[in-house]
N, CA, C and O atoms as CSV, one atom per row, in Angstrom:
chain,resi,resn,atom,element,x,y,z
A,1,UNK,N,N,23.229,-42.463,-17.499
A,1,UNK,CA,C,23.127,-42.425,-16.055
A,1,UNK,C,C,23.922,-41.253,-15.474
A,1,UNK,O,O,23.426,-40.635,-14.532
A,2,UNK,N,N,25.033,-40.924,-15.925
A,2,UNK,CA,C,26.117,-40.357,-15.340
A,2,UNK,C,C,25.544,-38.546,-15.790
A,2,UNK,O,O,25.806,-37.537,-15.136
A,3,UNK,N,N,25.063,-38.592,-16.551
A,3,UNK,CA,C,24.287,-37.414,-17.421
A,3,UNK,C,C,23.059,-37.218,-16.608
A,3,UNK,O,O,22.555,-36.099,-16.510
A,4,UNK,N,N,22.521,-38.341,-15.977
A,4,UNK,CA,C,21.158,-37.854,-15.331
A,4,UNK,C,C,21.517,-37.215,-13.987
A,4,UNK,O,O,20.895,-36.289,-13.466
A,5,UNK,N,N,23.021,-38.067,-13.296
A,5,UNK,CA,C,23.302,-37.555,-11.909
A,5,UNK,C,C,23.698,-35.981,-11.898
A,5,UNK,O,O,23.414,-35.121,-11.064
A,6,UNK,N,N,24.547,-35.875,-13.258
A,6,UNK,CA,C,24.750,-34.004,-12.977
A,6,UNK,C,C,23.900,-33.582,-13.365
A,6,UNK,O,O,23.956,-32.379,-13.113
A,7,UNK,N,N,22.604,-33.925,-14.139
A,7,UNK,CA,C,21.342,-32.825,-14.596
A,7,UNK,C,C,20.543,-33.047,-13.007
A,7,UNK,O,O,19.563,-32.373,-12.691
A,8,UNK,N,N,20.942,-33.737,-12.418
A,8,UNK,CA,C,19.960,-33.469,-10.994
A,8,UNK,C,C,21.011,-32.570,-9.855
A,8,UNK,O,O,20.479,-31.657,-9.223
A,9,UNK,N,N,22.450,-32.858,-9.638
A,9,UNK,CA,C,23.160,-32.155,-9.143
A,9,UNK,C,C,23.083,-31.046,-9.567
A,9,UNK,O,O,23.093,-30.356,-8.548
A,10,UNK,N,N,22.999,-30.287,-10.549
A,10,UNK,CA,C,22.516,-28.832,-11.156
A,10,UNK,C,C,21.855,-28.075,-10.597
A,10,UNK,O,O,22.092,-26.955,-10.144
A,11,UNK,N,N,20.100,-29.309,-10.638
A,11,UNK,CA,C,18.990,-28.561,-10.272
A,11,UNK,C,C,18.965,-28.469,-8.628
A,11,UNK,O,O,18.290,-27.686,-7.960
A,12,UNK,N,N,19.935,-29.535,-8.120
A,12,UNK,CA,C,19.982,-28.881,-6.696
A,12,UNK,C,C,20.782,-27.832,-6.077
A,12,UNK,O,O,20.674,-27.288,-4.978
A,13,UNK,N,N,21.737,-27.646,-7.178
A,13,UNK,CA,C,23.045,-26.280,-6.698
A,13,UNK,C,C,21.935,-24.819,-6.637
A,13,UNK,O,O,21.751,-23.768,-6.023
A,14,UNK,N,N,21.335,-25.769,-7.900
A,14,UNK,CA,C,20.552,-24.035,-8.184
A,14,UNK,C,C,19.459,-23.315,-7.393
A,14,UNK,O,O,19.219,-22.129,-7.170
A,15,UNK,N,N,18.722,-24.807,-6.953
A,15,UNK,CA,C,17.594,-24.832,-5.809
A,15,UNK,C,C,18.444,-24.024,-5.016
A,15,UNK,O,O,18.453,-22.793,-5.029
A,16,UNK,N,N,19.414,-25.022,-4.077
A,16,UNK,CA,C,19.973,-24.098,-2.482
A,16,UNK,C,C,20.552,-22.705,-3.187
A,16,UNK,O,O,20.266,-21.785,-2.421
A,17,UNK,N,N,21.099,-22.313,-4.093
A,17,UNK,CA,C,21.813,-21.081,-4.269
A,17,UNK,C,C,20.206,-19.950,-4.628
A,17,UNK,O,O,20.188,-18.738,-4.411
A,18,UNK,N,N,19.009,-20.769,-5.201
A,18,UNK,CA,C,17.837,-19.493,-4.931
A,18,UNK,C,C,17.583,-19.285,-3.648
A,18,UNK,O,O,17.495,-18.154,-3.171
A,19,UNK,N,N,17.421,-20.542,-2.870
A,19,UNK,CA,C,17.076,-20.416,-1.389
A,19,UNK,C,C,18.106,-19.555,-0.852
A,19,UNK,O,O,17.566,-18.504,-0.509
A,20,UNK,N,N,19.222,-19.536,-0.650
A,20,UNK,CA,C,20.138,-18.411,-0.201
A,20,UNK,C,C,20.055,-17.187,-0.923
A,20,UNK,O,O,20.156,-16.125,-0.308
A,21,UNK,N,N,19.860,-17.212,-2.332
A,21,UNK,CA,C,19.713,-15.272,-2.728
A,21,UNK,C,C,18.262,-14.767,-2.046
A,21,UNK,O,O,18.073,-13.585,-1.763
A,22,UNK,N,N,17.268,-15.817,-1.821
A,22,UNK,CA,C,15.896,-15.043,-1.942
A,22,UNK,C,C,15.718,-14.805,-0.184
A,22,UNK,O,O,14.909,-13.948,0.170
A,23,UNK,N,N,16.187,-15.277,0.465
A,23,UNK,CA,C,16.063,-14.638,2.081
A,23,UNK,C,C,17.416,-13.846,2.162
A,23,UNK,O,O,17.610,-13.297,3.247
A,24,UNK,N,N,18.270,-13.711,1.315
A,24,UNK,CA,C,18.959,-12.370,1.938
A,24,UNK,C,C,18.775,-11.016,2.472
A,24,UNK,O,O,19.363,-10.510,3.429
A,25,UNK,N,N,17.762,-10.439,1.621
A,25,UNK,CA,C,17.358,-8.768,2.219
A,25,UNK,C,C,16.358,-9.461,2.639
A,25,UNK,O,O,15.640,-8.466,2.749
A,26,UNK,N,N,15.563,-10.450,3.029
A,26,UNK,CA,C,14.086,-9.934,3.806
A,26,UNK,C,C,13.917,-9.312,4.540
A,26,UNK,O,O,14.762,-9.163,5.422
A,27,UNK,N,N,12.671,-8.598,4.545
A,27,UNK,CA,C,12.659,-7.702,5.868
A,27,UNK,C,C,12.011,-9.377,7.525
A,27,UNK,O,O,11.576,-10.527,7.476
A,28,UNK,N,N,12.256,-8.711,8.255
A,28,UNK,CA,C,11.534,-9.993,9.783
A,28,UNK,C,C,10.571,-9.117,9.785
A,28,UNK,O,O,10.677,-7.958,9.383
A,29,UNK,N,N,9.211,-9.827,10.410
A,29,UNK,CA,C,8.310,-9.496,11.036
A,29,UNK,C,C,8.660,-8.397,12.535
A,29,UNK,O,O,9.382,-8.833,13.431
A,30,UNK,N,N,8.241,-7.435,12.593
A,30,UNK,CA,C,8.579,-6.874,13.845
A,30,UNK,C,C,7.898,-7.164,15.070
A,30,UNK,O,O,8.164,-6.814,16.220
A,31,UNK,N,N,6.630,-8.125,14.446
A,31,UNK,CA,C,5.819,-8.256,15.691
A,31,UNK,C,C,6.360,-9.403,17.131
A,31,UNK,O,O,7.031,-10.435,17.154
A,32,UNK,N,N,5.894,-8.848,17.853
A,32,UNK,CA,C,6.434,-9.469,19.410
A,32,UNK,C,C,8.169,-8.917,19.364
A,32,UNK,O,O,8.939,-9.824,19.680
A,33,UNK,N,N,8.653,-7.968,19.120
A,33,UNK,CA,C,9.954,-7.169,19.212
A,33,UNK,C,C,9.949,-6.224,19.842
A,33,UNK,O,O,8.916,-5.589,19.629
A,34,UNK,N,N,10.950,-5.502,20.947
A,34,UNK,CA,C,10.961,-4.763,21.400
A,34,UNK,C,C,12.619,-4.162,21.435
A,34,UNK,O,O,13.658,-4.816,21.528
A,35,UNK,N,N,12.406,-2.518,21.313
A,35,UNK,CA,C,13.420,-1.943,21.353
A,35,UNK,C,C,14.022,-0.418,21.673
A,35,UNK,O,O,13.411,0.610,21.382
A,36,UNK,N,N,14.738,-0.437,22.031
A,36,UNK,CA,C,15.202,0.601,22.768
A,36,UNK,C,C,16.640,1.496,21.568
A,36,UNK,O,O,17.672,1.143,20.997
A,37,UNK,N,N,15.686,2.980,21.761
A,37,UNK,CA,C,15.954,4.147,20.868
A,37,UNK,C,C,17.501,4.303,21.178
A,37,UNK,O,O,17.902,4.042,22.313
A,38,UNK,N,N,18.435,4.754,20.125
A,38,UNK,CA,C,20.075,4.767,20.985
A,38,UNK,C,C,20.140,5.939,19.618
A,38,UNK,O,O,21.081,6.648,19.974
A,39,UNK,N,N,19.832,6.294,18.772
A,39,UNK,CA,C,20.169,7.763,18.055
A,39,UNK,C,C,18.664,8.222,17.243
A,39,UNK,O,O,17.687,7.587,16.848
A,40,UNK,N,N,19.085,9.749,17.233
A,40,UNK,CA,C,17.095,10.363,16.752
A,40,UNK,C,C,18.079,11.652,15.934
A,40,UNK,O,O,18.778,12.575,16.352
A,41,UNK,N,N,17.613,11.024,14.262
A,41,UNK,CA,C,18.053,12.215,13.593
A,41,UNK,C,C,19.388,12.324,14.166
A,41,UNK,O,O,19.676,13.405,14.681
A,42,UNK,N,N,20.382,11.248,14.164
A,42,UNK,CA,C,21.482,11.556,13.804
A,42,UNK,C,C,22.266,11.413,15.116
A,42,UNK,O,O,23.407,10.959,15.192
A,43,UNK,N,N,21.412,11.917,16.286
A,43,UNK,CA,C,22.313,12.607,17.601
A,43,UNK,C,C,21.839,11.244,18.704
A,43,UNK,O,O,20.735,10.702,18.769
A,44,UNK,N,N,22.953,10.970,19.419
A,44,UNK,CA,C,22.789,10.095,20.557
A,44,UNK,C,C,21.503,10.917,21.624
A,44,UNK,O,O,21.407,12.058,22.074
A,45,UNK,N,N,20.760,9.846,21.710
A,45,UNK,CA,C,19.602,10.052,23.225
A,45,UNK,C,C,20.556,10.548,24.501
A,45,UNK,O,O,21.704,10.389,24.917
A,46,UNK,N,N,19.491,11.160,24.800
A,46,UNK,CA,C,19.986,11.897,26.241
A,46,UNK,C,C,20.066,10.363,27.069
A,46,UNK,O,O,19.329,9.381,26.990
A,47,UNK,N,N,21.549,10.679,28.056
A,47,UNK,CA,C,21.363,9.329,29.182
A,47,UNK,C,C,20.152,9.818,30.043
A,47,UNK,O,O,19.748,10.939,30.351
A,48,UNK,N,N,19.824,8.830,30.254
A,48,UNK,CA,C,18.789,8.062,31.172
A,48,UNK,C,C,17.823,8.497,30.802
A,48,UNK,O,O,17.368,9.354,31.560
A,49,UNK,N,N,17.028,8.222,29.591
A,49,UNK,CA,C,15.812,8.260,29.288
A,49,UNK,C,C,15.723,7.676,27.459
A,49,UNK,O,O,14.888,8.058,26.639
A,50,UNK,N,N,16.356,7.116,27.324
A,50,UNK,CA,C,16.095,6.266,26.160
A,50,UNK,C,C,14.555,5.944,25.700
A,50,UNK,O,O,13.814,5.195,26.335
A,51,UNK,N,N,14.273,6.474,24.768
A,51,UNK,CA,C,12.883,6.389,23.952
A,51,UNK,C,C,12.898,4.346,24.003
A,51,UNK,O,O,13.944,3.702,24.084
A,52,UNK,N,N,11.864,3.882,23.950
A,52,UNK,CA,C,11.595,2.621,23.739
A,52,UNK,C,C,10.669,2.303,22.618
A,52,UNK,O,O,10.107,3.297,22.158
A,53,UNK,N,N,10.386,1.224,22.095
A,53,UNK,CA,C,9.034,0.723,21.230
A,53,UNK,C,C,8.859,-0.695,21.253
A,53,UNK,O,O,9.839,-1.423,21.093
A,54,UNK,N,N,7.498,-1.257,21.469
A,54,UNK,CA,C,7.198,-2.653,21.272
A,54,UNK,C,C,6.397,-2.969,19.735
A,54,UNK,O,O,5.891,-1.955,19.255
A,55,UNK,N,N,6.283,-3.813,19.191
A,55,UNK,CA,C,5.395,-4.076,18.527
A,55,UNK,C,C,4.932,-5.431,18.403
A,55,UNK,O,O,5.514,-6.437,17.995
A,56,UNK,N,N,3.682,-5.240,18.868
A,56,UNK,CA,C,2.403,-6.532,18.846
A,56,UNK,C,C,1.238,-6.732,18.360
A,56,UNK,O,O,0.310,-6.221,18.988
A,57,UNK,N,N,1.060,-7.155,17.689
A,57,UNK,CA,C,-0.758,-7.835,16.726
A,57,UNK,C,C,-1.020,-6.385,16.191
A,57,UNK,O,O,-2.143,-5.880,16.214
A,58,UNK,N,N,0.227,-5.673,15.648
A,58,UNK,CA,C,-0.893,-4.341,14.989
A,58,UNK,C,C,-0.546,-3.312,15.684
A,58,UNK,O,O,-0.405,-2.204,15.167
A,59,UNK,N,N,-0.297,-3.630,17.393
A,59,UNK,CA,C,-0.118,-2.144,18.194
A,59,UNK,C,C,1.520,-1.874,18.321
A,59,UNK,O,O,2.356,-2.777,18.277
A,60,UNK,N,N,1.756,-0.757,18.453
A,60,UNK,CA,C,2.827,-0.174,18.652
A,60,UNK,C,C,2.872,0.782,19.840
A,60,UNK,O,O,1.944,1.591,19.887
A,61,UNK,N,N,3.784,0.832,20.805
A,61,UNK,CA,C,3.822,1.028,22.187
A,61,UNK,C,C,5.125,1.662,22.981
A,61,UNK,O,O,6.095,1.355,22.289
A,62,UNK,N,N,5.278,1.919,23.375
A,62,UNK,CA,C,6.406,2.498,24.658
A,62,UNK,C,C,6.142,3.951,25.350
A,62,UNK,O,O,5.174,4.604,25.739
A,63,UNK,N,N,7.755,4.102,25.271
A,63,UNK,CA,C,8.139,5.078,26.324
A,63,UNK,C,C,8.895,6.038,25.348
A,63,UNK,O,O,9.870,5.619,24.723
A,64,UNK,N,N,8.487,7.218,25.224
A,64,UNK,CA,C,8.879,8.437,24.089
A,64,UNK,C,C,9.852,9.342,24.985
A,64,UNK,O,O,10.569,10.171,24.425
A,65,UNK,N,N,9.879,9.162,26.558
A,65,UNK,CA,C,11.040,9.614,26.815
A,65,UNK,C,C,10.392,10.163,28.804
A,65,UNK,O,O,10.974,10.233,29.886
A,66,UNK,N,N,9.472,10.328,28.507
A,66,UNK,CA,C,8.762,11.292,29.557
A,66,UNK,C,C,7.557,10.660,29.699
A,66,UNK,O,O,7.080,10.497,30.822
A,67,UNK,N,N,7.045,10.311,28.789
A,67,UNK,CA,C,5.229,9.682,28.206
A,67,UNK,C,C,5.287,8.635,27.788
A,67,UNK,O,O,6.246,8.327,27.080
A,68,UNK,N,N,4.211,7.665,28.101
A,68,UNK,CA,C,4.283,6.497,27.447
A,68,UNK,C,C,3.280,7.082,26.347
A,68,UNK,O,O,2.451,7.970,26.550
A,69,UNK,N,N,3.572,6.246,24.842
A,69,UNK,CA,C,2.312,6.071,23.777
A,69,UNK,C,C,2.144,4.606,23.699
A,69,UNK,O,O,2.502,3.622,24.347
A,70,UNK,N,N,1.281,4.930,22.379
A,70,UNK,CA,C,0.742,3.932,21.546
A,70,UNK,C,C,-0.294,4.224,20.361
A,70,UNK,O,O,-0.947,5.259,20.230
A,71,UNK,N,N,-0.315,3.014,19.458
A,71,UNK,CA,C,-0.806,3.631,18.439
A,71,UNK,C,C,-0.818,2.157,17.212
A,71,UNK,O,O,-0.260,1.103,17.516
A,72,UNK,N,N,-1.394,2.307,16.133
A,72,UNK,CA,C,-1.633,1.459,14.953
A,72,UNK,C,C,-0.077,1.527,14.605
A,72,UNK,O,O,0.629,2.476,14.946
A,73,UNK,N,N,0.506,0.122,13.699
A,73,UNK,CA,C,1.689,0.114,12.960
A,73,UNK,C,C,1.345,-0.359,11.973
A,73,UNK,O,O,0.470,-1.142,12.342
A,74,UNK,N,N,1.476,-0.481,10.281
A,74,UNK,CA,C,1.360,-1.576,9.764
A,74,UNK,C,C,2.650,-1.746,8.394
A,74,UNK,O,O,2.880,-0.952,7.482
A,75,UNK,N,N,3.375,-3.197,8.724
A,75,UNK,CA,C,4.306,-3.555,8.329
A,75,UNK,C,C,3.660,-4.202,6.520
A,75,UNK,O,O,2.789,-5.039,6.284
A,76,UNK,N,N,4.457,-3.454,5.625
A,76,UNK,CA,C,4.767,-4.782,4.724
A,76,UNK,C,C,5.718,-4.595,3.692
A,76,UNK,O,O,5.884,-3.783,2.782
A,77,UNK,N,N,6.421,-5.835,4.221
A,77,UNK,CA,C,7.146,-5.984,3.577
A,77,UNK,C,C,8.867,-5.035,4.291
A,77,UNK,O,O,9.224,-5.069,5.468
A,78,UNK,N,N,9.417,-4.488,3.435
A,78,UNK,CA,C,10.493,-3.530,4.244
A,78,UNK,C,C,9.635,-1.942,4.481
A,78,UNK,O,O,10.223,-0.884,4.705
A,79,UNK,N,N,8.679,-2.045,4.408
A,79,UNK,CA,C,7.314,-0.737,4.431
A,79,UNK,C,C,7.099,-0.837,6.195
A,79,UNK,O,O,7.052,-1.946,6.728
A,80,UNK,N,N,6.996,0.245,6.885
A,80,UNK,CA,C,6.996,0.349,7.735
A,80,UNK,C,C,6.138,1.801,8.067
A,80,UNK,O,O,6.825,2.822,8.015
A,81,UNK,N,N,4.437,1.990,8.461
A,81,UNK,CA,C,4.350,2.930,8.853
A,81,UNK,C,C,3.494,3.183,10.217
A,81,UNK,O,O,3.043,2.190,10.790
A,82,UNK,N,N,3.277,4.365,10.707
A,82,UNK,CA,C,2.621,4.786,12.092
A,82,UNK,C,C,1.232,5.409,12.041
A,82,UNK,O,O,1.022,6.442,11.405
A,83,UNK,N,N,0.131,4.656,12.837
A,83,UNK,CA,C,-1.152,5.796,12.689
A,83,UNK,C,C,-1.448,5.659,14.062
A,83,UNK,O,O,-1.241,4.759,14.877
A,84,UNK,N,N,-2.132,7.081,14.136
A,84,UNK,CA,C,-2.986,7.269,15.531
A,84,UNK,C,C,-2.284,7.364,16.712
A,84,UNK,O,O,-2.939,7.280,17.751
A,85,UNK,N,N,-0.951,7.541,16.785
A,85,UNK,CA,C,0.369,7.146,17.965
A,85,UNK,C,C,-0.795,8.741,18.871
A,85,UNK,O,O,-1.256,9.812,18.474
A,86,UNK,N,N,-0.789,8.058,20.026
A,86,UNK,CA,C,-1.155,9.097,21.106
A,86,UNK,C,C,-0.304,8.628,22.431
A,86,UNK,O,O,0.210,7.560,22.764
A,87,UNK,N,N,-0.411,10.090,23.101
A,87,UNK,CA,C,1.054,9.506,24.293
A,87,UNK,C,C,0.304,10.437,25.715
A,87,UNK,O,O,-0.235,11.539,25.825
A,88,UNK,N,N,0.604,9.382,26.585
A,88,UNK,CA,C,0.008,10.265,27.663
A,88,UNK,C,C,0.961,12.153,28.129
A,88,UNK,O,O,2.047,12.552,27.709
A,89,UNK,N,N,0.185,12.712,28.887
A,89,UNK,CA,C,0.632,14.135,28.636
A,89,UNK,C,C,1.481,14.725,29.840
A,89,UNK,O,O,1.159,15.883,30.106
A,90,UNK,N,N,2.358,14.267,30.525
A,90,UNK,CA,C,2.912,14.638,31.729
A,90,UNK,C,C,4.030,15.417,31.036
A,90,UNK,O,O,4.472,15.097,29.932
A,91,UNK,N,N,4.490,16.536,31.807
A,91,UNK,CA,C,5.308,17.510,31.518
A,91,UNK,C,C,6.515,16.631,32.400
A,91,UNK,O,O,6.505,15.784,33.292
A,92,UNK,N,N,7.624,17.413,31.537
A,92,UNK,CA,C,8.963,16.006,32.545
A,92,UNK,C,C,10.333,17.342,32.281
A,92,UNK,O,O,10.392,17.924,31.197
A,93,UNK,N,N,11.418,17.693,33.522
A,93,UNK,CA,C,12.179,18.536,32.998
A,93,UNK,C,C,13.616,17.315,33.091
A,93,UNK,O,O,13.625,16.150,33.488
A,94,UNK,N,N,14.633,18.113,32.589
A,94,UNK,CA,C,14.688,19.361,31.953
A,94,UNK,C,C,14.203,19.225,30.720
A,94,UNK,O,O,13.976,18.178,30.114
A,95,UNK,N,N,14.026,20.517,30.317
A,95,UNK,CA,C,13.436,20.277,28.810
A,95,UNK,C,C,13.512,19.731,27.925
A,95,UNK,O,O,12.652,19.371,27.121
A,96,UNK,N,N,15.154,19.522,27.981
A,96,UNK,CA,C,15.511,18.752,26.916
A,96,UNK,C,C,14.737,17.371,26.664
A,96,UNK,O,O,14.567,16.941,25.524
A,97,UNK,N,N,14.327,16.776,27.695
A,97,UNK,CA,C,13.517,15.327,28.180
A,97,UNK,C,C,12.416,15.781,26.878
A,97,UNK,O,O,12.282,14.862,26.070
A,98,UNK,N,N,11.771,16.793,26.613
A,98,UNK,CA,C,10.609,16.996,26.077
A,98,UNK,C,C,10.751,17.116,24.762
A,98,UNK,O,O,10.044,16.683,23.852
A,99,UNK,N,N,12.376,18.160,24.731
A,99,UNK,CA,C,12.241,18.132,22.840
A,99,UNK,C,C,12.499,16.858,22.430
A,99,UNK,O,O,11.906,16.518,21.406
A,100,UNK,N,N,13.410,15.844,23.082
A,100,UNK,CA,C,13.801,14.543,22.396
A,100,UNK,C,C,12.301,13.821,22.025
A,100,UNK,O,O,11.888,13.486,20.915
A,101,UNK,N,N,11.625,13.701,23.375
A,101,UNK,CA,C,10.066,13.352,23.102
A,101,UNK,C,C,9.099,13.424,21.594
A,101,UNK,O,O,8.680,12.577,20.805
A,102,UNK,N,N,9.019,14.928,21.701
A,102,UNK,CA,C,8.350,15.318,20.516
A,102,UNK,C,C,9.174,15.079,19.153
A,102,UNK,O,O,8.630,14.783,18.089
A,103,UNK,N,N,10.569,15.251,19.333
A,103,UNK,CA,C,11.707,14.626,17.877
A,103,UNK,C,C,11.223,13.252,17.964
A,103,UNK,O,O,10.971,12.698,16.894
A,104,UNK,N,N,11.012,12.463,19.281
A,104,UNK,CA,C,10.990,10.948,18.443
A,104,UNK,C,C,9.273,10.591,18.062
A,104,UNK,O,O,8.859,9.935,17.106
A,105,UNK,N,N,8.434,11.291,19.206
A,105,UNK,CA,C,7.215,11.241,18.002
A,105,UNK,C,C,7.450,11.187,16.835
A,105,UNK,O,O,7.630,10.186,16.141
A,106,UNK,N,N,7.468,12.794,16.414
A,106,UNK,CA,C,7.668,13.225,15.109
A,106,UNK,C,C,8.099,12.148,14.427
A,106,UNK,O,O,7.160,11.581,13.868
A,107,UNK,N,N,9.650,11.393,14.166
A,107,UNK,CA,C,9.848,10.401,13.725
A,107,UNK,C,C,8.973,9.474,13.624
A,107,UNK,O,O,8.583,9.738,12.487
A,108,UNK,N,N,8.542,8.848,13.848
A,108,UNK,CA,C,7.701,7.756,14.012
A,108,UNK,C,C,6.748,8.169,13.572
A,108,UNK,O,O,6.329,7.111,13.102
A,109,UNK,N,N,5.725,9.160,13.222
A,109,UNK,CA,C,4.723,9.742,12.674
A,109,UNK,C,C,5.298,10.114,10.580
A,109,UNK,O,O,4.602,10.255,9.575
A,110,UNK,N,N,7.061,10.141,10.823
A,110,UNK,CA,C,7.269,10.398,9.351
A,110,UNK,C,C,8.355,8.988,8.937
A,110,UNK,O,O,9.397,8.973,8.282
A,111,UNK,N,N,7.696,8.016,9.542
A,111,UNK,CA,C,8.836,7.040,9.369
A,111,UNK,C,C,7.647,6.040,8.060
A,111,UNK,O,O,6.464,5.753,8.240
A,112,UNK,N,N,8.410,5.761,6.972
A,112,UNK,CA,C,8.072,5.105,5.792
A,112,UNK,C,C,8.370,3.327,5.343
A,112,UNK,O,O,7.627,2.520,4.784
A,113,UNK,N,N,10.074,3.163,5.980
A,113,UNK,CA,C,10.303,1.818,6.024
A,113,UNK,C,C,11.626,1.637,6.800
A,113,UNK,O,O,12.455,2.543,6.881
A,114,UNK,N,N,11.741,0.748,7.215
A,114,UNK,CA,C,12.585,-0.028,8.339
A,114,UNK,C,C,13.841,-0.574,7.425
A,114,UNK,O,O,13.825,-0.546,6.194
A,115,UNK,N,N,15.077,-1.140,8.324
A,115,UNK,CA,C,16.102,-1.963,7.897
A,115,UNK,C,C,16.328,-3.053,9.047
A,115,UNK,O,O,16.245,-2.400,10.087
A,116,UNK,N,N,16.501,-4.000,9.281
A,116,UNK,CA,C,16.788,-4.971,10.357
A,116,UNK,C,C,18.160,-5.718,9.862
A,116,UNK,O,O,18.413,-6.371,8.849
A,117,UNK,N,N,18.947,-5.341,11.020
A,117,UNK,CA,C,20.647,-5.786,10.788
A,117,UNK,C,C,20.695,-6.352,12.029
A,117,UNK,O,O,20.647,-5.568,12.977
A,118,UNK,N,N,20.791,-7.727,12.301
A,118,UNK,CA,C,20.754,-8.707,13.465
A,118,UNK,C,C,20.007,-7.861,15.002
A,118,UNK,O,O,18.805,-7.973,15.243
A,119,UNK,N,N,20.744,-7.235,15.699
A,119,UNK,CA,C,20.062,-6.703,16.595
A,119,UNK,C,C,19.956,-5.131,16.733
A,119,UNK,O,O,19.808,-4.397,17.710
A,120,UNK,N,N,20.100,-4.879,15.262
A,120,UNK,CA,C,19.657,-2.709,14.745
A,120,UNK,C,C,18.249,-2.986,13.939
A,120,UNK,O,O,17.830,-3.929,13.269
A,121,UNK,N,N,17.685,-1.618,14.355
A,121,UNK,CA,C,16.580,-1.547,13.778
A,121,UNK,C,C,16.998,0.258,13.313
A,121,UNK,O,O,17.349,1.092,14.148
A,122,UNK,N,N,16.862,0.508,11.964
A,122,UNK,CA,C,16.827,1.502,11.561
A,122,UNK,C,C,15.253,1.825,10.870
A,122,UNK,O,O,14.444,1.095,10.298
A,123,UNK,N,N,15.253,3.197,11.202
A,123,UNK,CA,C,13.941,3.826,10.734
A,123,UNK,C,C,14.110,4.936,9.739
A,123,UNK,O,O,14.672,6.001,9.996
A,124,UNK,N,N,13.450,4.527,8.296
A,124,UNK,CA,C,13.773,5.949,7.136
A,124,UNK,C,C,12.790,6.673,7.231
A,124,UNK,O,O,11.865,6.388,7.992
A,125,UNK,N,N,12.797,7.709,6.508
A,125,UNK,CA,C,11.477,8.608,5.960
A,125,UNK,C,C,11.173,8.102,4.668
A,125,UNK,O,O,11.440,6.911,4.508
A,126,UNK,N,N,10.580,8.836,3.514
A,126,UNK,CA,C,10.280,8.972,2.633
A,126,UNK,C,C,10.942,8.637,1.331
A,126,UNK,O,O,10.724,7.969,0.320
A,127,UNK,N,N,12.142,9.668,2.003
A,127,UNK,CA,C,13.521,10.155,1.187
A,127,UNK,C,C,14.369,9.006,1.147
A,127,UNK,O,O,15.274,8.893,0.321
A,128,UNK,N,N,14.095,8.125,2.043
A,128,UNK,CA,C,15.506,7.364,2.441
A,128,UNK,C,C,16.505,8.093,3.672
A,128,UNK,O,O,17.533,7.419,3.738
A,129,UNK,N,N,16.529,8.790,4.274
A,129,UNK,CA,C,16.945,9.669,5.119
A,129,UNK,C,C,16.582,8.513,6.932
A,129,UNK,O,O,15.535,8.056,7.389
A,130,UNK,N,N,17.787,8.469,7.350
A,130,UNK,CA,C,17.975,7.724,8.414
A,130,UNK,C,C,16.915,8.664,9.591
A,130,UNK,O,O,17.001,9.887,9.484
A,131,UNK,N,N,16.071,8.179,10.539
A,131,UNK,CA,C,15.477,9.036,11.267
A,131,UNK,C,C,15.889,8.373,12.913
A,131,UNK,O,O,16.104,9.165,13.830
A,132,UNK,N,N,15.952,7.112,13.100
A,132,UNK,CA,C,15.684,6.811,14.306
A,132,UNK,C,C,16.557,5.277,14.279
A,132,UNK,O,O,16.488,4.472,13.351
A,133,UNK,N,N,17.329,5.116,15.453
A,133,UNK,CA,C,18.552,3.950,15.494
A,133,UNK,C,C,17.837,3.358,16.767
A,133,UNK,O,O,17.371,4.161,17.577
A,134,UNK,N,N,17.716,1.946,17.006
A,134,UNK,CA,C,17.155,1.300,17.632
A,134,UNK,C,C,18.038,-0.298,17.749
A,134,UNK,O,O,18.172,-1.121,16.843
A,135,UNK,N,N,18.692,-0.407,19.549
A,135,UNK,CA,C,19.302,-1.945,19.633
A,135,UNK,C,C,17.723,-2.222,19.825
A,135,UNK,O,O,16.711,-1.523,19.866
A,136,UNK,N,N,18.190,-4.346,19.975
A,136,UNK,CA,C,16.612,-4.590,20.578
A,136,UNK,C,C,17.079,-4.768,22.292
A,136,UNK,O,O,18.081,-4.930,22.989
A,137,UNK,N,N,15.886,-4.641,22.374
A,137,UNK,CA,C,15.812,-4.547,23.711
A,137,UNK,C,C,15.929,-5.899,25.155
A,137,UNK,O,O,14.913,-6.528,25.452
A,138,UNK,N,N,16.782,-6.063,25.622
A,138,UNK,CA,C,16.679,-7.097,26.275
A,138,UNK,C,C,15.792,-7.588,27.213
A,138,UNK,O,O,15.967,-8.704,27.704
């Protein structure tokens, strides 16, 4: 008897201790999330115009700084990539408004897979190379 209670106490240490190793890195679903850009390639966003992004059923959406886009996303797994992102075309000064724009396109057009750390969203390339820092958005 006493032999059967620790061969079942065992198989339950071992159960909860897989259940805790195997959701440690998961990646979350990004869908119905929204968030707001706070570093691009390294350098803090210009104040008052923070890049944004939503993602819902597939689409991917915001505010690139000056322009709103949108465009295809598709998640799997910690895989994270961008198709078809088009952004409406209004010219916005100072310029700088425009290069951040086209830097965070760009990103998002070379972004490969994601990291999710409670309320950070990091964006890699290829390389592994950090591209784009994201709180979520309230």
């Amino acid at each position: 008897m006493i032999k059967q209670l620790f061969a079942l106490l065992l198989v339950t240490v071992a159960l909860v201790l897989a259940a805790c190793i195997g959701t440690g890195n998961q990646p979350l679903d990004l869908n119905g999330t929204a968030w707001v850009l706070t570093h691009l390639n390294g350098q803090p966003v210009l104040d008052g115009s923070p890049p944004t992004i939503r993602f819902e059923n597939g689409q991917a959406s915001g505010n690139a700084s000056c322009n709103s886009f949108g465009g295809d996303y598709t998640q799997r797994g910690d895989k994270l990539t961008f198709e078809a992102l088009m952004s409406t075309l209004m010219a916005c000064f100072p310029e700088e408004i425009m290069q951040q724009e086209q830097a965070y396109l760009s990103a998002l057009a070379s972004t490969a897979s994601y990291q999710l750390e409670g309320d950070r969203l990091t964006l890699f390339d290829a390389d592994g190379n950090v591209l784009a820092e994201f709180v979520a958005a309230e």
